[in-house]
N, C-alpha and C positions, 0 to 999 in steps of 0.2 A: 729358828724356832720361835712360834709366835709364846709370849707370858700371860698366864690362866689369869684373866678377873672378872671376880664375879659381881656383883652390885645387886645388893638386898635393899628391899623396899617393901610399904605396905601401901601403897600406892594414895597416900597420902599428901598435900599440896607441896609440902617443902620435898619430899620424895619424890613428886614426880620432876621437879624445876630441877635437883640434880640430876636424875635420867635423862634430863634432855640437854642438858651441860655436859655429861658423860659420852652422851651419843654423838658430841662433836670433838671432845678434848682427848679420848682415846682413837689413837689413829689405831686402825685395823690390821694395818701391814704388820704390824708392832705387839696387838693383843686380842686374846679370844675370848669376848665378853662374854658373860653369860646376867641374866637378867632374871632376877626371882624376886616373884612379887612373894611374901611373906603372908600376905593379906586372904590369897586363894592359893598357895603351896603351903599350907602349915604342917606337912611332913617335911620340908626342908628347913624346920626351926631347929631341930637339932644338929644337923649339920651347919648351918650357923652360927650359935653356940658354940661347937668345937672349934672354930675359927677364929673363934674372939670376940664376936659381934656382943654387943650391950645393949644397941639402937640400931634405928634404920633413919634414914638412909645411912647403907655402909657399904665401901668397897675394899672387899677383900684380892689383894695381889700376894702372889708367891706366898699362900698362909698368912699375910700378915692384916690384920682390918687397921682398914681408916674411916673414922666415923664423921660423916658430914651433917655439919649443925644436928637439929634433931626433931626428931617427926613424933618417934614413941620407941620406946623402950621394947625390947623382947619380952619381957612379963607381960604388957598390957596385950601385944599378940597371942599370947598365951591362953588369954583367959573368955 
């Protein structure tokens, strides 16, 4: 059974240089990424949030977020 991750982004420059680092270091056999940009999905801000997310670039595995460097905060998507 492959393990759910999802990788939030607002497709900002440092955002995008981890989606393209994520698109090679997550082998597939292994995981079922899923890819939301924040930027043009801002109904999946709240489901973000309940995840843990603070920033983007994040990648959320098994519920848990890991936040890579940082692009911008969920508040300033927010507004």
């Amino acid at each position: 059974m492959k393990t759910k991750a999802i990788f939030y982004h607002a497709g900002c420059p440092v955002c995008l240089e981890a989606e393209s680092e994520l698109a090679t270091a997550l082998n597939p056999d292994h995981y079922d990424t899923e890819i939301v940009h924040l930027g043009n999905e801002k109904d999946k801000l709240p489901e973000a949030e309940q995840s843990g997310v603070q920033s983007v670039p994040a990648l959320v595995i098994n519920g848990k977020p890991y936040h890579i460097n940082f692009g911008a905060s969920l508040a300033d998507l927010k507004g």
